[in-house]
Every structure is written in C-alpha cells, then in structure tokens.
C-alpha positions in Angstrom: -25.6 44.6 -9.8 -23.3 43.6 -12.7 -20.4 43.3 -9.5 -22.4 40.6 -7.5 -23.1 38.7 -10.1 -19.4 38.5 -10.9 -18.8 37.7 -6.9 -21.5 35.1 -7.2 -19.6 33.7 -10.3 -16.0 34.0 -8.9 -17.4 31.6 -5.3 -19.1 29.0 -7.6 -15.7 28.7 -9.7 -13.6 29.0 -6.4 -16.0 26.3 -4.7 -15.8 24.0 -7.9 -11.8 24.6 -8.6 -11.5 23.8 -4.5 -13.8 20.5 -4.9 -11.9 19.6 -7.7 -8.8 19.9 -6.3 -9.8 18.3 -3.3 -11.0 15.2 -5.2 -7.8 15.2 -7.3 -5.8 15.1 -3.9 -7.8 12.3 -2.2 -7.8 10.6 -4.9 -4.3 10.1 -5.6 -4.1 9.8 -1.4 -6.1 6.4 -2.1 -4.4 5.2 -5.2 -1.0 5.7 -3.3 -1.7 4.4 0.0 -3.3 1.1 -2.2 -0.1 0.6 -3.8 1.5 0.8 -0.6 -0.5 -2.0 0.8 -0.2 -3.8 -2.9 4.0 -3.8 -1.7 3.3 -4.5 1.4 1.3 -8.3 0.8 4.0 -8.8 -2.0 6.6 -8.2 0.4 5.0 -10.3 3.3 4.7 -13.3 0.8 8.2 -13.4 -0.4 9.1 -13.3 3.7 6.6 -16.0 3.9 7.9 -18.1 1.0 11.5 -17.4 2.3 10.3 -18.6 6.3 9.2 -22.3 4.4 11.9 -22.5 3.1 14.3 -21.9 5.9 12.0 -23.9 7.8 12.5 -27.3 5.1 15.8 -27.0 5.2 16.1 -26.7 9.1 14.4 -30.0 9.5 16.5 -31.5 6.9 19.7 -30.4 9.2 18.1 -31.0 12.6 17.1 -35.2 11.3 20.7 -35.1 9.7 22.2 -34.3 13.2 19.6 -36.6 14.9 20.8 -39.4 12.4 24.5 -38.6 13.0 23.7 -38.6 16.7 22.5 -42.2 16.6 25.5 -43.6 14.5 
C-alpha cells in the first residue's frame, strides 16, 4: 500500500519536474529565436539605411558625369 502511494508520488513529481522542464526549455526556445529576429530587423535596417545612401550618392555621380558629358 505504503509502496504505491510512493509510485503514485514519484510519477506526479516526475510528470511535474518533466513539464517544468519542458516549459523552461520552450521558453528560452522563444525568447532566443525573438532575439534572433530582433538582430535580424536591426540588421536589415542598417542594410537599408546603407542602400539610400549608396543610392544618393550614385545619382549625385551619374548627374555629375551627365553634366560633364554636356560640357
């Protein structure tokens, strides 16, 4: 009697300690693969903000060789 009640005891704490771990696990899954995608939109706006740039100062040289064309 006294030994099932201690099998019954020892699956509830082996089901809770496996939940729990399971909970702790996704749960730093999330937070890293949110941090991931936090780098990831940092990353593609520096691109971005480095692409305008490139882009202003590729017009500036295309009308410089247009104007240097026409001379």
């Amino acid at each position: 009697m006294v030994e099932k009640k201690l099998d019954v005891v020892f699956s509830f704490l082996k089901d809770k300690l496996l939940s729990s771990f399971l909970l702790f696990f996704f749960s730093l899954l999330s937070l890293s693969c949110e941090r991931s995608f936090e780098n990831f939109d940092k990353n593609l706006l520096e691109k971005k903000k480095e692409l305008e740039e490139f882009n202003e100062k590729s017009n500036i040289r295309k009308e410089e060789i247009l104007n240097s064309q026409n001379e």
